[in-house]
N, C-alpha and C positions, 0 to 999 in steps of 0.2 A: 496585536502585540503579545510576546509568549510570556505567559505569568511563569515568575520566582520564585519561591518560598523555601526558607530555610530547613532542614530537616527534624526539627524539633515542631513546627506546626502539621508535624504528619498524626498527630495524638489524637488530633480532633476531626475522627476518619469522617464524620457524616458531613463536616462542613466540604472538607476534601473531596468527598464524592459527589457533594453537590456541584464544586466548581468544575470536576474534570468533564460531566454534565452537561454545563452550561456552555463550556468550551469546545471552540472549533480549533481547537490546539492542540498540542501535547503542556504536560504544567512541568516547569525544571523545577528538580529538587537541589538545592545544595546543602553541603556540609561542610562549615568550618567556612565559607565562603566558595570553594568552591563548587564547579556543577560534579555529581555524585548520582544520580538518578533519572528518569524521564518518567510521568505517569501521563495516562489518559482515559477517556471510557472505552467500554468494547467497541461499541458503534466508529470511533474514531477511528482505533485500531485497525476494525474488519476494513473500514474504507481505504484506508492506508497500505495495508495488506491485499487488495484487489487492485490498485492502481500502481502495486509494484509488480503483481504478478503480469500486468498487462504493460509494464513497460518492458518487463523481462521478455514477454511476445514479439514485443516489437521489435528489441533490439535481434531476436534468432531470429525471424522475419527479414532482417535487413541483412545480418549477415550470410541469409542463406540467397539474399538478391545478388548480391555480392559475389557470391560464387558460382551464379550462373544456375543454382537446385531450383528454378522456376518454369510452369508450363505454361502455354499460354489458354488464357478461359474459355476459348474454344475446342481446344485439345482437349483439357482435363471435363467436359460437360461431356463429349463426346464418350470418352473413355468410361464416365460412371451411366451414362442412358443406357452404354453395352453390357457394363458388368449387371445392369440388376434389371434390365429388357423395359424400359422406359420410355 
């Protein structure tokens, strides 16, 4: 469940760094009630940042199925044993 905290308990940074820490989340910050912010640790971050890069793959991977820019794994093994005498 994604922890809330209003933007005046961002004061008390060590408690704050502990929790984004401990979470498997990102933490919302809001102000005035609204949401205003998003924090997390780096570890969260990097993982989050690697499983968009790799959906961004998937989707040119699919769009490129799509248009027919596919060889078959036969072909494309043949093609690199020639270029590099394997």
């Amino acid at each position: 469940m994604p922890q809330i905290i209003p933007i005046r308990d961002l004061k008390n940074t060590s408690e704050i760094s502990q929790m984004c820490q401990e979470s498997d989340e990102p933490i919302f910050i809001t102000k005035n009630g609204y949401g205003d912010m998003v924090i997390m640790s780096m570890k969260l971050f990097e993982e989050k940042m690697f499983m968009l890069d790799v959906y961004n793959k998937l989707i040119a991977a699919e769009e490129q199925i799509a248009e027919g820019k596919v060889l078959a794994g036969n072909t494309s093994l043949k093609s690199i044993r020639e270029k590099y005498n394997v």
